[in-house]
N, C-alpha and C positions, 0 to 999 in steps of 0.2 A: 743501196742494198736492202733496205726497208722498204719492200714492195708491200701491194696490198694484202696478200697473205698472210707475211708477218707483222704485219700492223695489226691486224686485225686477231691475230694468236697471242699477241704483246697485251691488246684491249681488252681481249675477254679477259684472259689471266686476272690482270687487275681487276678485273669486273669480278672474279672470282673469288679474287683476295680480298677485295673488299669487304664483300659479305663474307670469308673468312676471319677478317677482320673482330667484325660486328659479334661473328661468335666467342671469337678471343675475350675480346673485352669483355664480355660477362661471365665467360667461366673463367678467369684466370681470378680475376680480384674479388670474385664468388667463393672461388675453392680456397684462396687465401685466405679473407674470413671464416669461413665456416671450421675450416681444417684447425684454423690456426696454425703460426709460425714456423711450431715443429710438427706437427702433423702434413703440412705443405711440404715443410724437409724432408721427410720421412719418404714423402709418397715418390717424391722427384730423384730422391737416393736409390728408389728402387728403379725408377722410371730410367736411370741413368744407367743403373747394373745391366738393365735386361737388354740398353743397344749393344750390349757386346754380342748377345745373339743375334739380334736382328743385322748386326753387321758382318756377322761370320755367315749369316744365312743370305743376304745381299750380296754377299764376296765380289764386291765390285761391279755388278752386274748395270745398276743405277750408273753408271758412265759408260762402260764397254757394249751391251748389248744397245744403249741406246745408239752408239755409233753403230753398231753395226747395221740396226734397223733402218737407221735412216738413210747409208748408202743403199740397200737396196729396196726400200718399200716399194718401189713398181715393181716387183717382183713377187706373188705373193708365195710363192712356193718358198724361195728362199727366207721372207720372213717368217712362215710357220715353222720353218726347221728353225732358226735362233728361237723362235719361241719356245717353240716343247724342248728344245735342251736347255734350254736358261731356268725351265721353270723345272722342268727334271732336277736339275744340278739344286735347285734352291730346296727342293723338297727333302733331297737327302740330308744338305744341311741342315734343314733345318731340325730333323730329328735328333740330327749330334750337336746341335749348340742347345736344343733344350734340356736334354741327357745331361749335359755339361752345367748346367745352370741350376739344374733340378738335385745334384749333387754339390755343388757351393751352398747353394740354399740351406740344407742341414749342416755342415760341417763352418762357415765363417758366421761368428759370434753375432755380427753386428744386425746380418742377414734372418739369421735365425731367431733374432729379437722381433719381426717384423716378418715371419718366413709366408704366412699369407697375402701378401700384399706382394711379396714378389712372384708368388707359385702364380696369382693370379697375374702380375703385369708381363707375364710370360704367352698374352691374346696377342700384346705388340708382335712377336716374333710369327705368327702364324698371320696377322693381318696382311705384314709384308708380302710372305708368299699369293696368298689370296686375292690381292688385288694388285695385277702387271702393272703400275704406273709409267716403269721404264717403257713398255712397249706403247701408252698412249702418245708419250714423248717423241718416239723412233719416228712416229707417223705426223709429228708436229700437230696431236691433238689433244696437250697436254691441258685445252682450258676447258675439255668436257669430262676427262678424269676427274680434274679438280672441280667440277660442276657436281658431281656424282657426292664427290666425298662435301662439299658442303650441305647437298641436301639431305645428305645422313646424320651429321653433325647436326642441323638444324632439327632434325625430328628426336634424336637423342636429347637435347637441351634442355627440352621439356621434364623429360624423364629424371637427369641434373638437378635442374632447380628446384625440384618437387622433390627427391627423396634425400641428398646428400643437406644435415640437417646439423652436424658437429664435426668432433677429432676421432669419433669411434666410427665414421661411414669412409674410412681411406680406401677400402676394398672395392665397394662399390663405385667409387669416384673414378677408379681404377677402371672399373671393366666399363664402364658407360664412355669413358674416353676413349677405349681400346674398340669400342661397338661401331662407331661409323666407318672406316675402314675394311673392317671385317662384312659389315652391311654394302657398301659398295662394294664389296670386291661378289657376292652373293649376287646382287642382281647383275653384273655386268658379266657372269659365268650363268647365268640366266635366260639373256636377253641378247649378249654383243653389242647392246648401246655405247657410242660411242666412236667404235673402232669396231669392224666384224670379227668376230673369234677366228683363230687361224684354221685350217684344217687340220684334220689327225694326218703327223707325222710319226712315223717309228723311228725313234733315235738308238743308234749304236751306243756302248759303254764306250768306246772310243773318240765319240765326240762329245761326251760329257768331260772324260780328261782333255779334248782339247781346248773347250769353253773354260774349263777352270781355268789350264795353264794360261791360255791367252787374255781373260781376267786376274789376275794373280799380279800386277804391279797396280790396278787400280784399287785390289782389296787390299794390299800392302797402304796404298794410300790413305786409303779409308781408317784402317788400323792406326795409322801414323797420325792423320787427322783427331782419332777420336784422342790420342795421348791429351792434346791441350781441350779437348771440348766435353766427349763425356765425363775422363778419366778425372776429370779436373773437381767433379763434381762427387764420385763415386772417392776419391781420396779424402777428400772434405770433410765424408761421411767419414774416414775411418779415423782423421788425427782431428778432427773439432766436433762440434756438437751440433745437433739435428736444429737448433738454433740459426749457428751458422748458416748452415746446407741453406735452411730457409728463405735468410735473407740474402744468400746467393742466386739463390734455383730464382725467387721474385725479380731481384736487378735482371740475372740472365734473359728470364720471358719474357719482359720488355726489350730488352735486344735485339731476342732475336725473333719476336713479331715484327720490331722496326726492320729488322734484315730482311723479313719477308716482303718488304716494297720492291726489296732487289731481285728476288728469287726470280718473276713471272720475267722479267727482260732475260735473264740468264737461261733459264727455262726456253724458252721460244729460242732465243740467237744458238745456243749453242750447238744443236744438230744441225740446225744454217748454216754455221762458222764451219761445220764438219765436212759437209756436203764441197761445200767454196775450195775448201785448204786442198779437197782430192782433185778440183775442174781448174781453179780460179785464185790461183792465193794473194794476188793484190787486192783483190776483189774480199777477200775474209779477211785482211788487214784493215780495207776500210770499214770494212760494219763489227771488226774489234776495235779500232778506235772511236765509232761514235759509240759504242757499248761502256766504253771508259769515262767519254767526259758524262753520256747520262747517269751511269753508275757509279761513277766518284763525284754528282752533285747532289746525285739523291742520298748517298752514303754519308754527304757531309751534310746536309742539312739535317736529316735522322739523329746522326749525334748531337747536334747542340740541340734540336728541340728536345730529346731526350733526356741530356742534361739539365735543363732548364725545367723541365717538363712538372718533377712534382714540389720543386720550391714556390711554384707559382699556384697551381691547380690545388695544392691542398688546404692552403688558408681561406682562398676561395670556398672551395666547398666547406667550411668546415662555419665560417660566419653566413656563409645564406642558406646553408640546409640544418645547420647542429652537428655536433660530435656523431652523437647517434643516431644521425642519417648512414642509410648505406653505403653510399658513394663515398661518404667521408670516412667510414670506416676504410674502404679498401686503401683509400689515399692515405691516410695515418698509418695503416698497415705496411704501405710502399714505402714508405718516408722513412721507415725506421733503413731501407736500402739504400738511401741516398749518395750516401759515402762510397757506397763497391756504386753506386750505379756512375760514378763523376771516374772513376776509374774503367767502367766498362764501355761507356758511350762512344770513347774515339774505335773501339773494335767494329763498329758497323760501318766505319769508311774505309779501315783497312782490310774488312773482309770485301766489302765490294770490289778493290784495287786486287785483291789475291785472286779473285775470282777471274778477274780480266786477264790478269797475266796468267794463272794456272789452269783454269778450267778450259778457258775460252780461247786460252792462247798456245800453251806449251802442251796441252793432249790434243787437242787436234792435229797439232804437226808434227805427233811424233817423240814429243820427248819426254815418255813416260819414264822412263828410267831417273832422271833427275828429277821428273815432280814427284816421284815418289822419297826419291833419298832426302829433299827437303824437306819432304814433310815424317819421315824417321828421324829426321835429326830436330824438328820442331817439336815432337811429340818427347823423346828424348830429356831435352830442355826444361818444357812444364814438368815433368816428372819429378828432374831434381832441383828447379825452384820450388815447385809446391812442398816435395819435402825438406826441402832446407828453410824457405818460411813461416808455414803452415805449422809443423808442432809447436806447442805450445805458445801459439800465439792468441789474445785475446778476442782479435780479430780476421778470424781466417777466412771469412767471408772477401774483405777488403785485399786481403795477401795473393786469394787466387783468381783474382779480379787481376791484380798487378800484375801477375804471373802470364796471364792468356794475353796481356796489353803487349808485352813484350814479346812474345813468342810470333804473336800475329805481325807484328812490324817487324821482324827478325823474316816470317816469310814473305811479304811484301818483295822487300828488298832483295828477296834469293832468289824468285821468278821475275821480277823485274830483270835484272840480272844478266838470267840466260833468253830470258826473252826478246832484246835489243837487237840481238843478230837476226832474228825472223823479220824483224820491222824492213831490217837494212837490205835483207836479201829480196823480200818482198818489193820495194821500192825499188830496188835495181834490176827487177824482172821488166816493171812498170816503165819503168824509163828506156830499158835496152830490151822491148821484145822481140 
């Protein structure tokens, strides 16, 4: 089921990640230095707050319209209507989760300590709109999206490494990261590179309610998702100290750039997997199981180099360049994370296994209803571990590292699960067609 199309959509991806990659690495352990500890905490607390709008204002759209596209992209009529009401739908939210954000901002203490750094990380929620990602996807052309946004990225960097110079430039760090998204989404409402623009459709208010309702168990998801991942971070902020946040938000971002090895295969397979489950479902069993064993080797070998990663690389740098070389700075900086990061590294094999069985497995066939209840009862969970470990602990960084270990092997285990009977039923179509 890995024909040449999606080999070649899997190839670029990582072609694309890569040199994503390349950008990571030097803004992440750049802004770490420069910001410092708690200024990195600070920036990534707000960075945290603000996905609550960008994911009221996504309302699920990033799973549901991409299915939707993908079954009919020979169609173009039909994809320009999901377009212009997806993006209709996303515009309206998006003006009520900024409204909504725009008044937390004055009124929570923590928020209003920092209230410029969040008014501004509030470009995230308009980038979203601004640039369809979902619909490069729908069209299986997810590696010239992501082509777009690294060459925004990359001409940004510049601008990065040149003006953010301490702990007082967190605003600007802010909007320069929030700038290439916003820049690709600019040229591709421009030009159509890419993917052609759809044509002008006129959409009813009536199928804007039905786009919501019919995305409404993968924004439930989304929501439920963010309990253990944003919320984990934004809690953090409010019972430990911008310290903490720090050296969480630093383990996290090596994470979840190691996760991003997994993204580009998930990415590519999963409108495949969508397309099969509707023609062919022995056929989307088989290219979900070879999705598992490549994604639960890649997932496993990320955490242990991850693990290993900075007990090794920092003495190194640190005896052949000096303390006060750069690189050894960022690596000293990291090191102080070590501890949450030997607690966070098995999460990149179990997200890759949850990905298999929930993304790639139980919503294409149907069974959104239970991937959503698992993931409100995961989100649930972290909730009242973070609050029952986290106050008053010394180390809250290390606790909500613990907290997302478990919850993530908690959903593993819940779509594995309900996902057995799809194998079986699959395999007995296979045998008895």
């Amino acid at each position: 089921m890995f024909d040449t199309r999606l080999r070649s959509n899997i190839m670029a991806l990582y072609l694309v990640q890569g040199l994503n990659y390349v950008v990571s690495f030097v803004t992440f352990p750049f802004l770490l230095v420069q910001l410092g500890t708690e200024g990195f905490g600070v920036m990534n607390y707000a960075f945290a707050a603000i996905q609550y709008g960008v994911l009221l204002t996504d309302f699920g759209f990033n799973l549901s319209a991409v299915r939707d596209v993908a079954q009919v992209r020979d169609d173009p009529k039909a994809a320009a209507r999901i377009f212009w009401r997806v993006t209709w739908a996303k515009l309206g939210l998006m003006l009520v989760s900024s409204l909504i954000l725009l008044l937390l901002t004055f009124t929570v203490g923590s928020w209003q300590a920092h209230s410029e750094v969040f008014l501004w990380s509030q470009l995230y929620i308009l980038s979203s709109v601004l640039f369809p990602i979902w619909y490069f996807q729908g069209f299986e052309k997810l590696q010239l999206a992501s082509g777009l946004m690294v060459v925004a990225r990359a001409l940004t960097l510049g601008f990065l490494l040149l003006w953010v110079s301490g702990p007082n430039d967190i605003v600007l760090a802010v909007i320069l990261q929030a700038t290439p998204q916003i820049l690709a989404g600019v040229v591709w409402w421009l030009t159509g590179w890419g993917v052609a623009k759809p044509e002008w459709v006129r959409i009813h208010y009536s199928e804007l309610k039905t786009a919501l309702r019919a995305s409404w168990p993968f924004f439930l998801s989304a929501i439920s998702t963010s309990l253990y991942t944003t919320s984990t971070t934004v809690l953090l902020g409010l019972f430990s100290t911008p310290v903490q946040v720090g050296l969480f938000a630093a383990a996290s971002k090596l994470v979840y750039i190691a996760q991003g090895l997994i993204g580009p295969l998930v990415q590519a397979t999963y409108p495949r997997i969508a397309q099969l489950a509707a023609t062919d479902q022995p056929a989307a069993v088989r290219l979900i199981r070879k999705a598992f064993l490549i994604q639960g080797a890649v997932g496993l070998s990320m955490a242990l180099m991850l693990a290993l990663f900075l007990p090794l690389l920092t003495p190194i740098s640190v005896a052949w360049f000096g303390a006060d070389f750069s690189l050894s700075k960022a690596f000293l900086a990291l090191s102080d994370s070590q501890t949450v990061m030997l607690w966070f590294a098995p999460v990149i094999l179990l997200g890759a296994l949850s990905l298999v069985y929930g993304q790639q497995t139980l919503l294409v066939f149907g069974h959104e209803g239970y991937f959503s209840r698992v993931l409100v009862v995961a989100g649930i969970l972290n909730v009242i571990l973070m609050c029952w470990w986290v106050p008053g602990s010394a180390q809250g960084g290390v606790r909500a590292a613990q907290s997302v270990l478990c919850v993530e092997l908690f959903i593993v285990l819940a779509f594995w699960w309900r996902a057995r009977p799809i194998f079986r039923q699959a395999n007995a179509i296979r045998t008895n067609p």
